[in-house]
C-alpha positions in Angstrom: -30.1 -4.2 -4.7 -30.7 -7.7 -4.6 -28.9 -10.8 -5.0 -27.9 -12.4 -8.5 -26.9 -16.0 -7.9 -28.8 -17.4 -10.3 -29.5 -21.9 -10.7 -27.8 -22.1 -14.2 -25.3 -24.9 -13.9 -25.8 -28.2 -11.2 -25.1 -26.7 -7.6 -22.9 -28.5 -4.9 -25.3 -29.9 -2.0 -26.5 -28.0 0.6 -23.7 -29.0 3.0 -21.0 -26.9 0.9 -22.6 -23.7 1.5 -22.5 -21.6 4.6 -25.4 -19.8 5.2 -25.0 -15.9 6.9 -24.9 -15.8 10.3 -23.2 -13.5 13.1 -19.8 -13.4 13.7 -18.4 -14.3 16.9 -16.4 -12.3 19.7 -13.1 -12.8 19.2 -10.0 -12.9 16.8 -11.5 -15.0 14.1 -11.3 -13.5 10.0 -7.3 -12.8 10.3 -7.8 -11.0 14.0 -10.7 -8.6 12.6 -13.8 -8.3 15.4 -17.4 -8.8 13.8 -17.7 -5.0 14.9 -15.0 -4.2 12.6 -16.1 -6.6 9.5 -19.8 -5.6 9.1 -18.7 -1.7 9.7 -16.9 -2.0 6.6 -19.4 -4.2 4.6 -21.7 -1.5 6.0 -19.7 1.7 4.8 -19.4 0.0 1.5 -23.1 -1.3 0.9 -24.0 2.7 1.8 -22.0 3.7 -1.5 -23.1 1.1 -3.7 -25.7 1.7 -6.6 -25.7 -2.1 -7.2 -24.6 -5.5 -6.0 -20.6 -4.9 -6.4 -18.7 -8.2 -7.3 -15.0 -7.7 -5.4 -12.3 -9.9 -7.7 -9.0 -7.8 -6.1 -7.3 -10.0 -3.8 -6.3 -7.2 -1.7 -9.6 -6.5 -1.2 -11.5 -9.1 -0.2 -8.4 -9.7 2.6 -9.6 -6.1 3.7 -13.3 -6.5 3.4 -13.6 -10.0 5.3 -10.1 -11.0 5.9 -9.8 -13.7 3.5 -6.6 -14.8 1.8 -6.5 -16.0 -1.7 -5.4 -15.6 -5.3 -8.4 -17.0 -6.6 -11.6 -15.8 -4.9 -14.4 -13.3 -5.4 -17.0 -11.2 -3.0 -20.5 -10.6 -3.9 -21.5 -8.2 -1.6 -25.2 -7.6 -2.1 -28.0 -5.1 0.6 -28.8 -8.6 2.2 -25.5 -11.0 2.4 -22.4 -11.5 0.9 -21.3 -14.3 -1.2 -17.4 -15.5 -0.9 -16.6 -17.7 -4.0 -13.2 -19.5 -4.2 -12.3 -22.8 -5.1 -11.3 -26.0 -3.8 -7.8 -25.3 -2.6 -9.2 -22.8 -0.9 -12.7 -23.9 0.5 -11.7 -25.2 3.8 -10.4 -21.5 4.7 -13.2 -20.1 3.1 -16.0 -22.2 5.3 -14.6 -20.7 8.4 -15.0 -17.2 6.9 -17.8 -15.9 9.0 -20.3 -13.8 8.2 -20.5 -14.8 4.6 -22.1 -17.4 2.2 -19.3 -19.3 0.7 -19.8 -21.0 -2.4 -17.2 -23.6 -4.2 -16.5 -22.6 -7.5 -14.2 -24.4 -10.4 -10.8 -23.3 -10.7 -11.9 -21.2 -13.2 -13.0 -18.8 -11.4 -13.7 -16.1 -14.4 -16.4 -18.8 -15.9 -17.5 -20.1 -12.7 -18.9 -16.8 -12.2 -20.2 -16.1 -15.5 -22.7 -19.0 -15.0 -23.4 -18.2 -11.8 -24.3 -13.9 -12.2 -26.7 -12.5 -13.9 -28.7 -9.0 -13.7 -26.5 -5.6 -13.1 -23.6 -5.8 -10.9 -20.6 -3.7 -10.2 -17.1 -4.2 -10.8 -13.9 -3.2 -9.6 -12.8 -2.0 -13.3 -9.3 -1.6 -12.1 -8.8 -5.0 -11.0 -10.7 -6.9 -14.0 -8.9 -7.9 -17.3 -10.2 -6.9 -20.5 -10.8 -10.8 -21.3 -12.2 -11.5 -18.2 -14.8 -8.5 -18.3 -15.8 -9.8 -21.6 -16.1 -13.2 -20.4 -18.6 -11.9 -17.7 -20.4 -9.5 -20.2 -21.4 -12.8 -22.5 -22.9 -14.9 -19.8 -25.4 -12.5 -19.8 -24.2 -9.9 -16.8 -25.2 -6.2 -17.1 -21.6 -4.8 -15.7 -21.1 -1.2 -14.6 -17.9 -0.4 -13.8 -17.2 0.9 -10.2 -13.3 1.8 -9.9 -11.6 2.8 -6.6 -14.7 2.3 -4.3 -13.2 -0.4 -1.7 -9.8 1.3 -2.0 -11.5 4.3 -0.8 -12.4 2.9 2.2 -9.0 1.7 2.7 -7.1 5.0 2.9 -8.9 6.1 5.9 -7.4 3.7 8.7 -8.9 3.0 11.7 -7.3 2.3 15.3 -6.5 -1.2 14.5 -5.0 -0.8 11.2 -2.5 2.5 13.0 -1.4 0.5 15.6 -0.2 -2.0 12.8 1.6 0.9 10.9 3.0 2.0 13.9 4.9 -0.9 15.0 5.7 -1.4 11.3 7.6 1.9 11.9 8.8 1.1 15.0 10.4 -1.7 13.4 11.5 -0.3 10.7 13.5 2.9 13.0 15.7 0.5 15.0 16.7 -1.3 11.3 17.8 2.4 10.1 19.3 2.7 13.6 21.0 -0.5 13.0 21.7 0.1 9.5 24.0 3.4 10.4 26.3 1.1 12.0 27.5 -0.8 9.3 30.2 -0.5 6.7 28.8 0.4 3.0 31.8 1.1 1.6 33.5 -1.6 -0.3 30.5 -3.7 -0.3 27.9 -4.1 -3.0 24.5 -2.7 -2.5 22.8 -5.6 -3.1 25.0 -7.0 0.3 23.5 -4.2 1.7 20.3 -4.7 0.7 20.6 -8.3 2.0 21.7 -7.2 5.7 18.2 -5.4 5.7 16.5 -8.7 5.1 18.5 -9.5 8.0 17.9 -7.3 10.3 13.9 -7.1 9.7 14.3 -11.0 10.5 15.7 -10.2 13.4 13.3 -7.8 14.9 10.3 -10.8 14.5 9.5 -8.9 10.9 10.1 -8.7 7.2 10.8 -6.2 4.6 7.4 -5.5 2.3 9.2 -5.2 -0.6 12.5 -5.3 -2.6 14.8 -2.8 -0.5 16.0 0.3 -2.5 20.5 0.5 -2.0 21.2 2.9 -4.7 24.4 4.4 -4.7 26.6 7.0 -6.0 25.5 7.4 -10.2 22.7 5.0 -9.3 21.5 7.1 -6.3 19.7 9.1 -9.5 17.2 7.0 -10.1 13.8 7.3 -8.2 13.5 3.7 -8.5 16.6 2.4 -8.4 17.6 -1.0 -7.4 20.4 -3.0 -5.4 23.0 -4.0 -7.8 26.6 -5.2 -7.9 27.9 -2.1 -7.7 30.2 -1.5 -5.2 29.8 1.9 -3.0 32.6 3.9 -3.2 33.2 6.8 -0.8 32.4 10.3 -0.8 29.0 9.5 -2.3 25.2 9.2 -1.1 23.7 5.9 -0.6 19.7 6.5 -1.2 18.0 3.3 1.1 13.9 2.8 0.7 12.8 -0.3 2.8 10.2 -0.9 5.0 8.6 -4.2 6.7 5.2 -6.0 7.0 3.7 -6.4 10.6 0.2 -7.7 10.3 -0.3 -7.2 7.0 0.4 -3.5 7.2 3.8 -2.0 5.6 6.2 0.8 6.8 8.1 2.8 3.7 11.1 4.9 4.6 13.5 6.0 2.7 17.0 7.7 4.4 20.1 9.2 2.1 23.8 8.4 3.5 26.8 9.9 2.8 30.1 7.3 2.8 32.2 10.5 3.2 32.5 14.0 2.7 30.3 15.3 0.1 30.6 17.3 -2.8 29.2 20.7 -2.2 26.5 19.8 -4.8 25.1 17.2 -2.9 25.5 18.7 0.1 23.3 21.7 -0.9 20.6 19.2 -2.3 20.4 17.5 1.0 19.9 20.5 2.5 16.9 21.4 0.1 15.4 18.5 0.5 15.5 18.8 3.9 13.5 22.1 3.4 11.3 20.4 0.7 10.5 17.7 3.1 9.7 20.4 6.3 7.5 22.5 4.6 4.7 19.7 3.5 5.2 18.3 6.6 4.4 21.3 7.8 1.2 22.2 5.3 0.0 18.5 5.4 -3.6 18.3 7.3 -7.2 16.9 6.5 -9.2 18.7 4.1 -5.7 19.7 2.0 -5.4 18.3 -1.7 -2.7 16.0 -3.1 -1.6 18.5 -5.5 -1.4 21.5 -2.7 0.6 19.2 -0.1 2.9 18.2 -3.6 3.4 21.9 -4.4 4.6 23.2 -0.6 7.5 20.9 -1.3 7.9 21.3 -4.7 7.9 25.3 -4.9 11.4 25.0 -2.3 13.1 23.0 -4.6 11.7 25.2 -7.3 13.3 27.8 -5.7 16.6 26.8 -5.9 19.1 25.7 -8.8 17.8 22.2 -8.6 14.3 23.3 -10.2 13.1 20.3 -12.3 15.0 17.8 -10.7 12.5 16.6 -8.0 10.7 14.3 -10.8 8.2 12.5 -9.0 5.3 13.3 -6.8 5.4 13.9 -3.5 4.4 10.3 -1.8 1.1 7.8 -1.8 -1.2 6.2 0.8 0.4 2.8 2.2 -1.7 0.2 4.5 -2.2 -3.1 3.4 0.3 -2.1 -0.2 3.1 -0.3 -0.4 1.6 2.0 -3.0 -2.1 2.8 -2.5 -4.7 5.7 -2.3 -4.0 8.8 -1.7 -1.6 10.7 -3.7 0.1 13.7 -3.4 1.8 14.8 -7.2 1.0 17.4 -9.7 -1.7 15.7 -11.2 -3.6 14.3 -7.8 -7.2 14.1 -7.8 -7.1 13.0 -4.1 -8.0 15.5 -0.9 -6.6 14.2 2.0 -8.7 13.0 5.0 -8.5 12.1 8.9 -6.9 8.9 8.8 -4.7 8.5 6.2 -1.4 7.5 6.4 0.7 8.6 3.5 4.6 9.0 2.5 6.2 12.5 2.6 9.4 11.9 0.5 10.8 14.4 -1.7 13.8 13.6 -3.3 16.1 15.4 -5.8 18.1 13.8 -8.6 21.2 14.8 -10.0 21.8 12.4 -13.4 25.6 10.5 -13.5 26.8 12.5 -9.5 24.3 11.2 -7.3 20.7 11.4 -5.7 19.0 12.8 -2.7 15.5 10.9 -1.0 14.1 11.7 2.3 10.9 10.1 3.5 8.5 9.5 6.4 5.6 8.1 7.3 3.0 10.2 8.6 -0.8 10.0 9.6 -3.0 13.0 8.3 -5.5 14.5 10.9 -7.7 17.6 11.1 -4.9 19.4 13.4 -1.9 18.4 10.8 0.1 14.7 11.3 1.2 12.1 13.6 4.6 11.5 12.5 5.3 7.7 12.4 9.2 8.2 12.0 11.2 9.0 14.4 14.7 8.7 12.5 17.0 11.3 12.7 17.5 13.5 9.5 20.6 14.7 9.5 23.3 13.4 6.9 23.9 10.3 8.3 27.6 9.4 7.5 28.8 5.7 7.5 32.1 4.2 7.0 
């Protein structure tokens, strides 16, 4: 490989561009050690055919710990180049380790007249007009999907001790949470007295939190609304919070009452659902194997067909990242990831069922990151 900045346009002076040097000791790039940046830039240049230009935004925070909507990484065998623009230069130029060079606000067309030769791209991450943008100033691209995502599923010691106090977190909110009234409220007051409560444990949520209740509890990806929870129903709640930039995802059912019989027996499969891949999960297992151990128990039973998703996904710096575990996974899981186990059965216009942990996959089985109870919680 080598580097493709080319002199096509006039260049800012000399004193606007940083040149490589060591990093430090100490907290600098967003608390990431120089051990810990140039592993990864190392890991990464080892896979790389070319130069790989890195446009995602989560990304680049992963790769050098920069934060921006608007910034690019060049990483090449012999440096890497940080490009952003002005709102973002001053954070950029104490980014070390890199080269940073200011680029226009366009950063698409900045870049076009900069490249040339044959770089990489993340594919996933680049628009159709962008890549053709790219293509005609002159840049050979060759697209190279999933590679820094890839390095992101496996965590190291830094990024599990994140998760795990994400999960702490998030267990005394569910603990908290079982304490209040649902019925007679909306869900989306629910939903806001999660907020709450993440704010009040130094936190807060990493995304929109799930309150789907009673006919709503049926949809996988349901969302608060103004419905008010009535009793004898289940409440399905997904939420999880953000502590260092890494997210929690849990997901508890509860019942505002006695259940009918139904529901009951679906929590109960789920329950077994949920046991068994926890059970079967481990390094060196495929996303499609750990998927079937929990699907073939609700196979098993009269509620065949109505577990319609797969069985969970990777989470680190998103809520939603590599691996997954579903029917069609292409994924085998490895020492170090952290995924969601969370069945969930789904019975159209009575109710739903969802149970889900967060779990760390080693070559002896899991760490389990949840420590909630999983009996059905009932609440007033």
């Amino acid at each position: 490989m080598a580097a493709h900045l080319c002199d096509r346009r006039p260049r800012r002076e000399a004193r606007d561009r940083q040149r490589t040097r060591r990093l430090p000791r100490g907290p600098r790039v967003h608390r990431r050690g120089e051990q810990e940046v140039t592993d990864r830039l190392d890991t990464l240049r080892a896979s790389l055919e070319e130069p790989l230009l890195v446009t995602n935004p989560v990304n680049v925070r992963y790769l050098v710990g920069f934060k921006s909507s608007n910034a690019a990484l060049l990483v090449d065998d012999d440096r890497v180049t940080l490009f952003a623009d002005f709102r973002y230069a001053t954070a950029a130029r104490d980014v070390e380790g890199v080269e940073f060079v200011e680029t226009k606000r366009d950063l698409v067309g900045d870049l076009a007249g900069r490249l040339s030769g044959r770089i990489g791209f993340e594919s996933a991450a680049v628009s159709y007009a962008a890549y053709e943008r790219l293509h005609a100033g002159g840049l050979d691209l060759v697209p190279r999907p999933g590679v820094v995502e890839a390095l992101r599923a496996m965590k190291d010691e830094q990024e599990l001790d994140a998760i795990r106090r994400a999960c702490a977190i998030t267990d005394r909110v569910y603990e908290r949470l079982a304490d209040e009234t649902f019925v007679g409220r909306t869900e989306r007051d629910v939903a806001w007295t999660i907020e709450q409560l993440f704010h009040d444990e130094g936190s807060a949520a990493a995304f929109e939190s799930v309150v789907a209740s009673g006919p709503n509890a049926a949809k996988p990806h349901g969302r608060a609304t103004d419905r008010e929870i009535g009793r004898s129903e289940t409440v399905v709640v997904d939420s999880g919070c953000m502590v260092d930039g890494y997210v929690s995802d849990y997901t508890r059912t509860f019942a505002t009452g006695p259940l009918p019989e139904e529901l009951k027996g679906a929590y109960a499969v789920c329950l077994d659902a949920q046991a068994a891949a926890l059970e079967a999960i481990r390094a060196g297992l495929s996303g499609v194997e750990a998927d079937r151990a929990a699907r073939d128990v609700v196979d098993a039973t009269q509620f065949r067909g109505r577990f319609g998703h797969g069985l969970g996904h990777g989470i680190g710096l998103e809520v939603h990242e590599a691996p997954r575990m579903s029917q069609e996974s292409k994924d085998v899981l490895t020492q170090g990831n952290v995924v969601t186990v969370e069945p969930g059965i789904y019975l159209e216009g009575v109710g739903g069922i969802r149970i889900e942990d967060d779990v760390v996959a080693t070559n002896g089985g899991i760490e389990n990151l949840t420590s909630l109870r999983k009996d059905l919680i009932e609440v007033g």
